[in-house]
C-alpha positions in Angstrom: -7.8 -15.0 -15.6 -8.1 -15.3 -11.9 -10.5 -12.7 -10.4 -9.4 -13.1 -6.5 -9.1 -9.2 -6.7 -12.2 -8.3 -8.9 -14.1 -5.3 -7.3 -10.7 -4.2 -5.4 -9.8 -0.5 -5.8 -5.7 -0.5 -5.2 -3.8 2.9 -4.9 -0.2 1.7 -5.8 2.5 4.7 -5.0 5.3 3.5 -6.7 8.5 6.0 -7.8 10.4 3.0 -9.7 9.4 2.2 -12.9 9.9 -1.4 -12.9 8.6 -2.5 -9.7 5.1 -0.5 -10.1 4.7 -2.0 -13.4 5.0 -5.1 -12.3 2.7 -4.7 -9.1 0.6 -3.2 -11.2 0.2 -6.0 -13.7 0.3 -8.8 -11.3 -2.7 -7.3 -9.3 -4.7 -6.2 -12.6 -3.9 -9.9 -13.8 -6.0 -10.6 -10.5 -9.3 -8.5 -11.3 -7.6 -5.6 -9.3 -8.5 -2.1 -10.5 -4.9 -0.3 -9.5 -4.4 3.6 -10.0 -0.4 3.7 -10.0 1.3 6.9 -9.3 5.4 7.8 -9.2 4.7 10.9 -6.9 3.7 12.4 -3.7 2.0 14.9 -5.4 -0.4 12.7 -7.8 -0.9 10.2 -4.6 -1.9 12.9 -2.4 -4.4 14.0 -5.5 -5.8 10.4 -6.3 -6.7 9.9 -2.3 -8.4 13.5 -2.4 -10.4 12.1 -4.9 -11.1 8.9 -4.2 -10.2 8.1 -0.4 -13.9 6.6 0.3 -13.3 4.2 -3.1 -10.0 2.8 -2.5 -9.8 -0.6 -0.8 -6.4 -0.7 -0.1 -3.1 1.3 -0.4 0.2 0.5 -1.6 3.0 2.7 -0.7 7.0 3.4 -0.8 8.1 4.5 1.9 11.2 6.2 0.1 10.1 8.3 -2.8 12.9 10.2 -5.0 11.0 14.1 -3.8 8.8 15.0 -1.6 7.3 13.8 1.3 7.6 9.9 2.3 4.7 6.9 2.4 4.4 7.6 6.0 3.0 11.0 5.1 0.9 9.7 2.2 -0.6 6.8 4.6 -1.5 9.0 7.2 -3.1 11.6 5.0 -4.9 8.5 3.2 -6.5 7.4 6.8 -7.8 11.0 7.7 -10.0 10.6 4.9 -10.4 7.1 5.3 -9.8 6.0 8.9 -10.2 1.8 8.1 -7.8 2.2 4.8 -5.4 -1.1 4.4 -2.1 -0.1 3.7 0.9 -2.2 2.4 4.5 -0.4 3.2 7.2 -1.3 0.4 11.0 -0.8 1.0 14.5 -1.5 1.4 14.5 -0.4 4.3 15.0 -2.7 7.3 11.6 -2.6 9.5 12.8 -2.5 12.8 14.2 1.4 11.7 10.8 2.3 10.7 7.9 0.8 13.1 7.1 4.1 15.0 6.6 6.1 11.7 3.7 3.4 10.6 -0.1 4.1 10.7 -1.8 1.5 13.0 -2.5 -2.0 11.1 -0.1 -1.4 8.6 1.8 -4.6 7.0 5.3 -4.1 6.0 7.0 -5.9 3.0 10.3 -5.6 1.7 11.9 -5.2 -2.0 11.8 -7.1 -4.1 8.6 -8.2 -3.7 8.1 -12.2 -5.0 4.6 -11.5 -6.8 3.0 -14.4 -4.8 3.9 -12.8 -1.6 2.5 -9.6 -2.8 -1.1 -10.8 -4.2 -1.3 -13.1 -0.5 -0.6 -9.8 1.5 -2.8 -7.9 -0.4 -5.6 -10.9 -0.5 -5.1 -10.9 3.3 -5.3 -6.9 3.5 -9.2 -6.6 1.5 -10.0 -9.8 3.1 -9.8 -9.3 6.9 -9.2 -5.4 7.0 -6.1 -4.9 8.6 -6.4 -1.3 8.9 -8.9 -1.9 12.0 -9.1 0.3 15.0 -6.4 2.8 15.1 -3.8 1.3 17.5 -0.4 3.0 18.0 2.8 1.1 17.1 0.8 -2.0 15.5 2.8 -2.9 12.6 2.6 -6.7 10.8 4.3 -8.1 7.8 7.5 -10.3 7.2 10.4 -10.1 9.0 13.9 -9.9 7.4 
């Protein structure tokens, strides 16, 4: 096994079953230590307690009830101002920019596994969270 994520504390916020499973085993494949939740309620718990632990957060921006990744993201970086965060969706990117915390990278589904462990490699690495700047938003283009 590969540890290129050993020592990495993810939060993964995932409502479909299928995709969080696998993001959750391809990053715990790479030494990752991932908490995966299906709700806004149980993300917004996990940050409470462990905002100052996490290394990097992984977040739907659609979830089936409650409030969106946007919400959970900016809630994250209160506690944690320098937090890395990873958006998920279907969503085309252009429609969602201004709702992004500063730094954020932006991926869409589905995810190819190997573009997921480089964007989150490139996330713990260099920090991408950085100084809050408004309307910074990085990641692939569709």
């Amino acid at each position: 096994m590969s540890a290129c994520l050993a020592d990495t504390r993810v939060l993964l916020v995932e409502d479909e079953a299928l995709i969080g499973m696998m993001a959750h085993a391809v990053l715990e494949e790479q030494g990752a230590t991932v908490d995966w939740v299906q709700t806004d309620r149980e993300a917004y718990r996990a940050i409470e307690a462990n905002a100052r632990r996490l290394d990097l957060l992984i977040t739907d921006i659609n979830l089936r009830e409650g409030t969106t990744g946007f919400d959970i993201s900016r809630f994250a970086r209160r506690l944690s101002p320098t937090l890395p965060v990873i958006y998920v969706s279907g969503e085309e990117r252009e429609a969602l920019v201004g709702f992004a915390v500063a730094g954020a990278t932006f991926l869409y589904k589905p995810v190819p596994e190997m573009l997921l462990l480089r964007t989150v490699e490139q996330a713990v690495t260099t920090g991408l969270a950085g100084p809050p700047q408004p309307g910074v938003l990085s990641g692939t283009a569709r």
